[in-house]
C-alpha positions as CSV (number, residue, x, y, z in Angstrom):
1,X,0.0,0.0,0.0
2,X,3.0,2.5,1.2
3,X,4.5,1.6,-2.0
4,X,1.7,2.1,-4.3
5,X,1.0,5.8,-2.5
6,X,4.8,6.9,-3.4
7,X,4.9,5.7,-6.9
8,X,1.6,7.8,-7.2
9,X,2.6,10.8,-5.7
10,X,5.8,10.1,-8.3
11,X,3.3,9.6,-11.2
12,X,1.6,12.7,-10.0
13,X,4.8,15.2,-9.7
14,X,6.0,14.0,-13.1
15,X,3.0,14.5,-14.7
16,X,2.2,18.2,-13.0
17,X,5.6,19.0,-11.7
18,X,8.2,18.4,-15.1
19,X,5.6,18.2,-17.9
20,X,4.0,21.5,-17.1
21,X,7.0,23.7,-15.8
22,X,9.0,22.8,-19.1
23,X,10.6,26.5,-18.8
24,X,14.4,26.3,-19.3
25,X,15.2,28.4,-16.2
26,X,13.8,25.3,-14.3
27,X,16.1,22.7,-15.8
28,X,19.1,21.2,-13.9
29,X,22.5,20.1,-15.9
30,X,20.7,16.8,-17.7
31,X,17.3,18.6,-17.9
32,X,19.4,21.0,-20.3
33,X,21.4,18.7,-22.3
34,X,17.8,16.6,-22.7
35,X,15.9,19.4,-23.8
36,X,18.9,20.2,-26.4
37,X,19.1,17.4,-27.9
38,X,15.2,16.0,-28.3
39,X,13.9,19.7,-27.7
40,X,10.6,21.4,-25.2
41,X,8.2,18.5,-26.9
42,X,10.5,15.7,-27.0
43,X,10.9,16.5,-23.0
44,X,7.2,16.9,-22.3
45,X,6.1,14.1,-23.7
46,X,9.2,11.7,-21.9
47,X,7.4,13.6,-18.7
48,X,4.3,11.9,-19.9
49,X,5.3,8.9,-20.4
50,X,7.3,8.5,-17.4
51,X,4.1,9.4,-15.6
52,X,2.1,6.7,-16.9
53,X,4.6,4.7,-16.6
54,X,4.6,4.8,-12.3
55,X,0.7,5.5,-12.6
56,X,0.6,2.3,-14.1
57,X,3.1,0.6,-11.8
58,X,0.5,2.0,-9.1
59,X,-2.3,0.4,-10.1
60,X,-0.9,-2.5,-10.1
61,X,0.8,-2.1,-6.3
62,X,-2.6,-1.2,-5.0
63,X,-4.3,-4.1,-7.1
64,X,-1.6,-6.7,-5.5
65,X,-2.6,-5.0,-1.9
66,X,-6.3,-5.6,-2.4
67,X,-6.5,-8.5,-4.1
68,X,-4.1,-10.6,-1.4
């Protein structure tokens, strides 16, 4: 249960947190060199899809917890 919580509160800072303050003054050293290289969209949507990715790893946390 304590692990499904974190990786949705992950999901949910990745998802509000880096995919909608995508402003370069916000970027650390890799942020930077990421955005450079795949540019503002290419980062937003990784943001995305690293979200869904520990939303989805969530579900299934809280699906082991309720179903044992």
């Amino acid at each position: 249960m304590i692990g499904g919580i974190i990786l949705l509160t992950i999901a949910l800072i990745a998802w509000f947190g880096m995919a909608k303050n995508a402003s370069e003054e916000s970027a650390t050293g890799f942020v930077r060199i990421f955005k450079s290289i795949f540019g503002m969209k290419g980062y937003i949507i990784m943001a995305k899809f690293i979200a869904i990715l520990f939303l989805l790893a969530a579900l299934a946390e809280f699906y082991k917890y309720f179903t044992e």
